[in-house]
N, C-alpha and C positions, 0 to 999 in steps of 0.2 A: 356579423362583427358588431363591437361594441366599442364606441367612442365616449372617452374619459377626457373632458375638459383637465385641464389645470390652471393655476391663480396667474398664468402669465397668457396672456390673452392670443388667442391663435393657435399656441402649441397645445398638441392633442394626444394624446394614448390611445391607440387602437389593440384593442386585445382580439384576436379573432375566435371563431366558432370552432374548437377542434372536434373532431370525431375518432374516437379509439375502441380499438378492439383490441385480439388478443394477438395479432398481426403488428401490433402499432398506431402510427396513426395519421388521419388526415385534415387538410387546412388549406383555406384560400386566403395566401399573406397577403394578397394583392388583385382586386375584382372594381374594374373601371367602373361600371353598374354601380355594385354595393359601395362602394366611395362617394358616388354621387349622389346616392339616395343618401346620404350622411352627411350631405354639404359640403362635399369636397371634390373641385373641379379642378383636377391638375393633370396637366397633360406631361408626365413622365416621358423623360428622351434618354436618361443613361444610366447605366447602372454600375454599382462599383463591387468591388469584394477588397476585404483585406484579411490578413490571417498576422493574429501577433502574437507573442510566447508572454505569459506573465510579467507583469512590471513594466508591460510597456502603457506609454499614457501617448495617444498622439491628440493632437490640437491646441490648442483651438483657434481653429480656421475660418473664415468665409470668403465670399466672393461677393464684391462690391454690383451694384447696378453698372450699365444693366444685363451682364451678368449673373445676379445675384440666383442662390439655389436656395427651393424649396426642397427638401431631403426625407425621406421616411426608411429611417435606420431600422435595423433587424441582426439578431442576432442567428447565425448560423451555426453554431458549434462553438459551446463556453459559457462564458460572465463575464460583463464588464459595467463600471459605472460609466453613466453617459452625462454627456454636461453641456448644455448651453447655454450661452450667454445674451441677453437680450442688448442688440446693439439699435433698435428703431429709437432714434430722439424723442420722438415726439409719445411714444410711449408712457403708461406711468408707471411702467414695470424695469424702463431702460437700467440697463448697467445690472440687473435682477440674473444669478444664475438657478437653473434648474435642473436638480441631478435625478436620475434615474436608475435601477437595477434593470436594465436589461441582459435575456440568457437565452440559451435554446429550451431552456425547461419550460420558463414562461411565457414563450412565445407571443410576449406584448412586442406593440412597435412605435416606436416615438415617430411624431412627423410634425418637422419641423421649421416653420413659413422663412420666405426669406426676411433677411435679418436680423439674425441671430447667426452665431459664433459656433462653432460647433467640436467639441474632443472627446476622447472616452479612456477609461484606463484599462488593459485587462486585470481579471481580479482569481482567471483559472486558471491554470496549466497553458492554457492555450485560447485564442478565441478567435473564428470568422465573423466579418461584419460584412452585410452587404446594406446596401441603403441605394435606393432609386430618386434621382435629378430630375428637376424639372429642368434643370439649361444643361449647354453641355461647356464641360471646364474649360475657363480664360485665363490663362497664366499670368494676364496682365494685368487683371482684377481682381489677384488673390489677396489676402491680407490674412491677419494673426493678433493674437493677444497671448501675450505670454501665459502660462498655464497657472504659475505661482504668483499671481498679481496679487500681492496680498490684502487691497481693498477687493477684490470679490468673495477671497474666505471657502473658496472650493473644496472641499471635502472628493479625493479623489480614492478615496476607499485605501489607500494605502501610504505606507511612508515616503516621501517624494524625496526625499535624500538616495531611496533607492529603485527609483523611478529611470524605466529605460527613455531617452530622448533624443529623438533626433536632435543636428547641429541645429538645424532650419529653425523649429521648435524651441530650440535655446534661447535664441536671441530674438525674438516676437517680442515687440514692445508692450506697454501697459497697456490698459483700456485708453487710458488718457492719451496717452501717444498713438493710438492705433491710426488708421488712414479708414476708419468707416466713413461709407457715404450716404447713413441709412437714416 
């Protein structure tokens, strides 16, 4: 595997090593070992999936301390832009968002420290996401930022006039309004 820093300190691109033949092909998305030999000691407790049709955007999410989720997204089948939001104060990247192409084609994988704010749009026909948790979900420590805050200036790969959204998702307040405790 191959770890790609980015200019927001902590979030990382892991691209893994595939092997292909004329069969297809093979890949370890996820290797406790090779994680740690790359500096990265996260003891993973849950994993999620989602499947959404085109034009759907969900987030952007987190879970407040202590709570709060380390997440390494993946694309299962499709395209989608991926977006998070740097919510740590004391950061000098806060309020900073960072969007990504993740696909099944490229089989990169974001992973993303707690936080940060986290949504994605699809951008195919259709797209699964799974991404593995370091804590397991507290409904009481969820929180939201509205997706179209327009002091972050998101680029959500599509027109968000015709962006599918949850109710929940609607009404997510700004960054500034948000209830982070990071």
């Amino acid at each position: 595997m191959r770890l790609e820093e980015t200019f927001i300190k902590d979030l990382v691109i892991i691209e893994p090593v595939v092997f292909g033949d004329d069969r297809g092909y093979f890949f370890e998305s996820y290797n406790k070992t090779t994680f740690e030999n790359l500096g990265i000691n996260i003891d993973f407790v849950q994993d999620n999936q989602s499947f959404s049709k085109k034009g759907t955007l969900r987030g952007l999410h987190y879970q407040n301390p202590p709570f709060a989720q380390t997440k390494l997204i993946r694309v299962l089948d499709g395209e989608i832009i991926d977006v998070v939001v740097d919510l740590r104060r004391d950061s000098p990247t806060y309020k900073k968002s960072f969007t990504m192409h993740l696909s099944a084609e490229n089989k990169k994988q974001l992973l993303i420290p707690q936080g940060f704010a986290h949504g994605f749009s699809v951008i195919s026909e259709t797209a699964s996401v799974m991404y593995k948790c370091d804590q397991f979900y507290n409904k009481a420590s969820e929180g939201g930022i509205k997706y179209d805050d327009s002091s972050l200036n998101i680029d959500w790969g599509m027109d968000l006039k015709d962006a599918i959204v949850s109710e929940k998702d609607q009404i997510l307040p700004s960054i500034e309004n948000c209830n982070s405790l990071f």
